[in-house]
N, CA, C and O atoms as a DFTB+ gen file, in Angstrom:
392 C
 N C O
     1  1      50.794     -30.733      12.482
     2  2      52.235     -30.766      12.492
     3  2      52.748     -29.845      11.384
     4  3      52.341     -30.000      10.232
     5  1      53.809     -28.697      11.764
     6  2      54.519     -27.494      10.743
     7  2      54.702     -28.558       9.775
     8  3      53.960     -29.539       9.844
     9  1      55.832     -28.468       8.645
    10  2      56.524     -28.880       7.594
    11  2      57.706     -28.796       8.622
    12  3      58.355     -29.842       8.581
    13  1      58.176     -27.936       9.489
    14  2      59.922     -27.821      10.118
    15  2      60.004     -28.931      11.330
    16  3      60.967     -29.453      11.893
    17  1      58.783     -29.048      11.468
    18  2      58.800     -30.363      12.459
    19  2      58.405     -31.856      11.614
    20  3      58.757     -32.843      12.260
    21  1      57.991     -32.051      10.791
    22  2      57.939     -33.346       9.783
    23  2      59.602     -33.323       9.102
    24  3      60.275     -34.302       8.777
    25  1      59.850     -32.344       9.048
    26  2      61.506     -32.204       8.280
    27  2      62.278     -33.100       9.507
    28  3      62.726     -34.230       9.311
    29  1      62.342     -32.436      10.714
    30  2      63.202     -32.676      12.082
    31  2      62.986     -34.447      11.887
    32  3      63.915     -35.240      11.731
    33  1      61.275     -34.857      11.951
    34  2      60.863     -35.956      12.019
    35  2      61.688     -37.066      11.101
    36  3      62.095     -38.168      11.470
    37  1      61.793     -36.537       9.986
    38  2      62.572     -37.167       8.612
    39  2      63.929     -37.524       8.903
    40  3      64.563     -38.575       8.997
    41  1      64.134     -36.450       8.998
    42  2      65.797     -36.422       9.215
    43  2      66.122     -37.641      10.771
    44  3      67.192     -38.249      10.771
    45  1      65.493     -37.780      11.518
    46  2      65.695     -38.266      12.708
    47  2      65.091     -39.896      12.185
    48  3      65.762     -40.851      12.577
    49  1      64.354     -40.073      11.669
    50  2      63.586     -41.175      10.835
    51  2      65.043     -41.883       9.993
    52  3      65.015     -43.109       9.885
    53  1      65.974     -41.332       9.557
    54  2      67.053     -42.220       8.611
    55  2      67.590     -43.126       9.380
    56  3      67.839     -44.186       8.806
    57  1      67.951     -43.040      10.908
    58  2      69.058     -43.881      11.422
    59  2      67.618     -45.040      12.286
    60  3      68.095     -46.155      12.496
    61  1      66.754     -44.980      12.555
    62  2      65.632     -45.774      12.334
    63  2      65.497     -47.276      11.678
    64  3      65.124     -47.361      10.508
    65  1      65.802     -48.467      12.436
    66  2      65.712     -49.749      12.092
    67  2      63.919     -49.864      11.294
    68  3      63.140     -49.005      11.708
    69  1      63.446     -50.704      10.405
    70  2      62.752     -51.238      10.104
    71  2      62.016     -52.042      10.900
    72  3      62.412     -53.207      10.856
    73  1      61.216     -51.880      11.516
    74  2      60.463     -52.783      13.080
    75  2      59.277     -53.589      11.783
    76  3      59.505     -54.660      11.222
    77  1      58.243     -52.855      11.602
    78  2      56.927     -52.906      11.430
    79  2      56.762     -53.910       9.851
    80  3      57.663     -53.474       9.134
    81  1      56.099     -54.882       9.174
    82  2      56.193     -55.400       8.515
    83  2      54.677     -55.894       7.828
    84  3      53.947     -56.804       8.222
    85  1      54.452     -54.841       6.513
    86  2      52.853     -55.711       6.135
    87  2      52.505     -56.269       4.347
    88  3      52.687     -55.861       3.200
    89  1      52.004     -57.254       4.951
    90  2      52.669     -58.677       3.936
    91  2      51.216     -58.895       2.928
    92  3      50.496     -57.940       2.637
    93  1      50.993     -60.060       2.549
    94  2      50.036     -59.822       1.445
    95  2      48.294     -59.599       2.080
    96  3      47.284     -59.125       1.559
    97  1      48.575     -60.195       3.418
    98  2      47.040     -59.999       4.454
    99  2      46.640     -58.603       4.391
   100  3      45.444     -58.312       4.435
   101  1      47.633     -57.628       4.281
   102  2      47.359     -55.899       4.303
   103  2      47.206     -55.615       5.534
   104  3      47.673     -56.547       6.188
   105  1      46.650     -54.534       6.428
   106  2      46.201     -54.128       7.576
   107  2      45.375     -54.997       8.351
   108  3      44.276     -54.515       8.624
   109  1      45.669     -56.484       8.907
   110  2      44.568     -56.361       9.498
   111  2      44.959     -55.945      11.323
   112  3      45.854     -55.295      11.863
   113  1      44.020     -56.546      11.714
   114  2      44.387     -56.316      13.254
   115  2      45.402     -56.889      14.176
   116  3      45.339     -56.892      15.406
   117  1      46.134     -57.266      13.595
   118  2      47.279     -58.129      14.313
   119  2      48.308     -56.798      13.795
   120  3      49.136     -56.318      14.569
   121  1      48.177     -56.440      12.804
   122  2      49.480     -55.115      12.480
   123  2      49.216     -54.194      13.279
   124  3      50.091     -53.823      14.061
   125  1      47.849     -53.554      13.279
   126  2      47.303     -52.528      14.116
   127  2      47.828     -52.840      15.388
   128  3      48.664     -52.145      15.966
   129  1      47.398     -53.762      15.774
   130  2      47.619     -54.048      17.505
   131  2      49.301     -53.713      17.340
   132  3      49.687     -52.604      17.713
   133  1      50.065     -54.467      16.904
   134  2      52.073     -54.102      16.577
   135  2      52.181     -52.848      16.720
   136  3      52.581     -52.273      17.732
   137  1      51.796     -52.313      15.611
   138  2      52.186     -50.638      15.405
   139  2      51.853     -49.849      16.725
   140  3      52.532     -48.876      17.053
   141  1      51.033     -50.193      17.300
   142  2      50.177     -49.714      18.501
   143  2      51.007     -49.328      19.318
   144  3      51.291     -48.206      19.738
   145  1      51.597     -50.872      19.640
   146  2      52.201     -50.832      20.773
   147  2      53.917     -50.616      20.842
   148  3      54.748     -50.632      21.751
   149  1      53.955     -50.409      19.371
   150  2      55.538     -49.967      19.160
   151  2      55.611     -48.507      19.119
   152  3      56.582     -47.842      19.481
   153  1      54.329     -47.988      18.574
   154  2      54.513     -46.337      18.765
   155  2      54.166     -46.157      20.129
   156  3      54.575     -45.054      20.492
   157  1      53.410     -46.952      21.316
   158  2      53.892     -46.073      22.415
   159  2      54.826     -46.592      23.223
   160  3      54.803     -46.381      24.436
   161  1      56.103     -47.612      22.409
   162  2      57.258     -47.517      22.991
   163  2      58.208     -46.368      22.889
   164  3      58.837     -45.665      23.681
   165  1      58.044     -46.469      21.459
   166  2      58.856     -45.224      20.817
   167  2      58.504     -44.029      19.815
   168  3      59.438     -43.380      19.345
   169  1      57.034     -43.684      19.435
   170  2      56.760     -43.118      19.568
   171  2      56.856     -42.728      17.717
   172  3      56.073     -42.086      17.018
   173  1      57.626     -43.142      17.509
   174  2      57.868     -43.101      16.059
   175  2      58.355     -44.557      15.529
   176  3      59.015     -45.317      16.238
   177  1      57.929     -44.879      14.116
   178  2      58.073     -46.007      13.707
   179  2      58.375     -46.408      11.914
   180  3      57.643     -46.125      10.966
   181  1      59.449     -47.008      11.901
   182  2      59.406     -47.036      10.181
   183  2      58.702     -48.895      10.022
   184  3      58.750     -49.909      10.718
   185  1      58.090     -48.499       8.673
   186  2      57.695     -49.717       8.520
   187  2      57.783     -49.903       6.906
   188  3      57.964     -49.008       6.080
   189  1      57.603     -51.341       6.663
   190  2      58.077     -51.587       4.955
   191  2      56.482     -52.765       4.212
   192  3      56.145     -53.891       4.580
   193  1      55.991     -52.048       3.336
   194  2      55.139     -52.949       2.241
   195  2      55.704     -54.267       1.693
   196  3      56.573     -54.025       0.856
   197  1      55.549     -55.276       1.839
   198  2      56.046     -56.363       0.902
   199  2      55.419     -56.234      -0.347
   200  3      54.308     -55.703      -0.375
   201  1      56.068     -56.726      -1.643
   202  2      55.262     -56.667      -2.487
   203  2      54.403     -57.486      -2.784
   204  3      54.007     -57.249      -3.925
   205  1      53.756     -58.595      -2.205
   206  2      52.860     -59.178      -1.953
   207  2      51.377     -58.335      -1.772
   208  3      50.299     -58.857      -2.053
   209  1      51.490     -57.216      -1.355
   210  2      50.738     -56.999      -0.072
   211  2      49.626     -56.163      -1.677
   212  3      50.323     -56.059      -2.687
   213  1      48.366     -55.736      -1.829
   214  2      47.413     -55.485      -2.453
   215  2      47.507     -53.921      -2.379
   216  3      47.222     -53.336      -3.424
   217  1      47.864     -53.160      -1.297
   218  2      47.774     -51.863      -0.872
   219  2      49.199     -51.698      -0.935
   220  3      50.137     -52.454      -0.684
   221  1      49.086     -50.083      -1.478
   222  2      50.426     -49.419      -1.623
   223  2      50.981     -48.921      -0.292
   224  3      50.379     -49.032       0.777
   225  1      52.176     -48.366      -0.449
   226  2      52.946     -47.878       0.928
   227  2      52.034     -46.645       1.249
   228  3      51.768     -46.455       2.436
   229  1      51.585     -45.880       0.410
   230  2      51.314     -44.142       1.007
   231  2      49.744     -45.211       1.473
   232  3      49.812     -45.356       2.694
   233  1      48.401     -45.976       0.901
   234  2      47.860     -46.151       1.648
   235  2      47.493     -47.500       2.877
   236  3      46.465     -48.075       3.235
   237  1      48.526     -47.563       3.132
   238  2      48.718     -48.409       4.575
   239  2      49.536     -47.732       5.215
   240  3      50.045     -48.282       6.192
   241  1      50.007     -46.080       4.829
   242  2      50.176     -45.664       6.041
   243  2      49.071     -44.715       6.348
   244  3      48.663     -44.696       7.509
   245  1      48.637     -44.081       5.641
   246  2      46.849     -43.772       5.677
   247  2      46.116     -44.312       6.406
   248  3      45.340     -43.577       7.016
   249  1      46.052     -45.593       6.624
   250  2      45.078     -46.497       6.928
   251  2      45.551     -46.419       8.504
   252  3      44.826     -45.860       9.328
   253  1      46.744     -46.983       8.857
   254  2      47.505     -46.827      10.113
   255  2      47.451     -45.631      11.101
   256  3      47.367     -45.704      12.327
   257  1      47.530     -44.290      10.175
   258  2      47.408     -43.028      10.511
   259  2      46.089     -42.838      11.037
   260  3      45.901     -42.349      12.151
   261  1      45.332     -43.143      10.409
   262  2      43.903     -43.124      10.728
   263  2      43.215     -43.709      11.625
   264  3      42.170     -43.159      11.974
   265  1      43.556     -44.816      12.162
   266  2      43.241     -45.707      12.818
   267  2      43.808     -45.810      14.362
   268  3      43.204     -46.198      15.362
   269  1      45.445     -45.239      14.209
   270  2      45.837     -45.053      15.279
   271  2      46.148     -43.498      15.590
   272  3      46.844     -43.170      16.551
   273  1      45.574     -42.568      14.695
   274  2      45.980     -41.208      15.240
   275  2      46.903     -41.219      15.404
   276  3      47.314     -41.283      16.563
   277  1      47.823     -41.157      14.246
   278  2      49.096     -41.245      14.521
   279  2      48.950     -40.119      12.887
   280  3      47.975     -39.818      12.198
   281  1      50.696     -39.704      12.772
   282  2      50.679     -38.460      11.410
   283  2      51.804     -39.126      10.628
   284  3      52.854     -39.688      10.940
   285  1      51.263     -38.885       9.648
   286  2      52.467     -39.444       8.721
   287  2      53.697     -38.644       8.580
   288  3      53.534     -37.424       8.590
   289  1      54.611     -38.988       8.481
   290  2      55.972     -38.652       8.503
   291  2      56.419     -38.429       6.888
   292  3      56.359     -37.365       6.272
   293  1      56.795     -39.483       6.477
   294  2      56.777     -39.564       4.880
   295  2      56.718     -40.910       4.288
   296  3      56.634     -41.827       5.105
   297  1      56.745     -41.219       3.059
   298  2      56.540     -42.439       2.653
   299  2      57.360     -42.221       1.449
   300  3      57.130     -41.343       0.618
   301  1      58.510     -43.222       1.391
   302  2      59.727     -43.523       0.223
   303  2      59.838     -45.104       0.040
   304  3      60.280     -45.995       0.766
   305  1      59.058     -45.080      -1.659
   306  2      59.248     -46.287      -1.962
   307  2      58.339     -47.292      -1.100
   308  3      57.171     -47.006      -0.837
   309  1      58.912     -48.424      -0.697
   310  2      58.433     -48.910       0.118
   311  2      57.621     -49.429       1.452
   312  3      56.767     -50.170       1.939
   313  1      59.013     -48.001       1.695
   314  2      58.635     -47.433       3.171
   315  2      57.992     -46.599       3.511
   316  3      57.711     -45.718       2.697
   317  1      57.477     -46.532       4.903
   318  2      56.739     -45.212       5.418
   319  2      57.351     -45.118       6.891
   320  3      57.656     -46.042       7.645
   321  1      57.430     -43.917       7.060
   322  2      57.246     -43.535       9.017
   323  2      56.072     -42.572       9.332
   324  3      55.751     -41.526       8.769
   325  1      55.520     -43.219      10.395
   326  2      54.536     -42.601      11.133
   327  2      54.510     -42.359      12.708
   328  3      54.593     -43.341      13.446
   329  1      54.421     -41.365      13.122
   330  2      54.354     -40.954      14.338
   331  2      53.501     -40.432      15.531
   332  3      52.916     -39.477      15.022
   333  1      53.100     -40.511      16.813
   334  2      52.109     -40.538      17.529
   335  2      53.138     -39.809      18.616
   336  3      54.218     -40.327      18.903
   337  1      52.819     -38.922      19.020
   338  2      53.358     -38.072      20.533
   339  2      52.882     -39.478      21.653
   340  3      51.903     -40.211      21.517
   341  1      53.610     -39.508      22.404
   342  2      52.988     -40.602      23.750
   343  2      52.480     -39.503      24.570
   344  3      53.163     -38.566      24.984
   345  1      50.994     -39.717      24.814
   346  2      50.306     -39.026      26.263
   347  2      51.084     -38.996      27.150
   348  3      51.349     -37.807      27.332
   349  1      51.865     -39.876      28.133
   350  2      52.281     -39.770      29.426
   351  2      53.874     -38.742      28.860
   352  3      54.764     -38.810      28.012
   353  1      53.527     -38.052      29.741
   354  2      55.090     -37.086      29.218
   355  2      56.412     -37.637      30.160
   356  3      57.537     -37.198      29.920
   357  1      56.185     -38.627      31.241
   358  2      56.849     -38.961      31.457
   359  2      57.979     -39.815      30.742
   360  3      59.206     -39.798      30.834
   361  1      56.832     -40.784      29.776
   362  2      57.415     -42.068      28.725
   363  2      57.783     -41.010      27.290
   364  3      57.749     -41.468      26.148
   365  1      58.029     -39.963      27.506
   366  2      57.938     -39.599      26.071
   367  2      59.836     -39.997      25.317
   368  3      60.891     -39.932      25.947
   369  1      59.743     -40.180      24.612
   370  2      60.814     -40.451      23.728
   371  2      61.874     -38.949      22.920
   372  3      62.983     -38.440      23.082
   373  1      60.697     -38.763      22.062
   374  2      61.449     -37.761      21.069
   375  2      61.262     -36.572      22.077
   376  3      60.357     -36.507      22.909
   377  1      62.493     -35.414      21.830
   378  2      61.504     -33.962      21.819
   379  2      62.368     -33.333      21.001
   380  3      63.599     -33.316      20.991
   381  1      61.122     -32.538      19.945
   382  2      61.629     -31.491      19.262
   383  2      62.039     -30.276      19.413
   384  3      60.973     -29.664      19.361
   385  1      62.833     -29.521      19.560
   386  2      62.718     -28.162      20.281
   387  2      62.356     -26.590      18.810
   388  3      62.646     -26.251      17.663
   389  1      61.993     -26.405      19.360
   390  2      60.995     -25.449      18.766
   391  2      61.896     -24.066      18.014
   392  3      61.279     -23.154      17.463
């Protein structure tokens, strides 16, 4: 992913509700499975660290990224967004234009 398309990503990322939520358990598979299936609703997703949680924001979105092939967007504070293109181009959500 350019930097002019993570920018587009950002900027489109502000008006973005808070869905995704990981608490002092950290990553396990019950978040994975969430995130999963919220990025191939929409394809992009903000999510927030409690401070409970053992792992910082930049790595639980690392961990997420990694796991679901998905790219990180950015991570502020708390928060992070991460994003996954949906395979079916029919279901696709975003498009960036070039």
């Amino acid at each position: 992913m350019t930097g002019k398309e993570r920018a587009k990503y950002r900027a489109l990322a502000n008006s973005y509700e808070t869905i995704l939520y990981v608490g002092k358990n950290g990553v396990g598979d019950e978040v994975i499975k969430e995130a999963d299936d919220a990025l191939n609703a929409r394809e992009m997703i903000k999510g927030k660290v409690h401070e409970t949680c053992e792992l910082t924001p930049r790595e639980v979105c690392g961990i997420l990224c990694e796991k679901l092939g998905a790219e990180p967007i950015q991570v502020i504070g708390t928060k992070f967004v991460i994003y996954r293109q949906n395979k079916d181009k029919d279901k696709r959500v975003i498009f960036i234009d070039e």
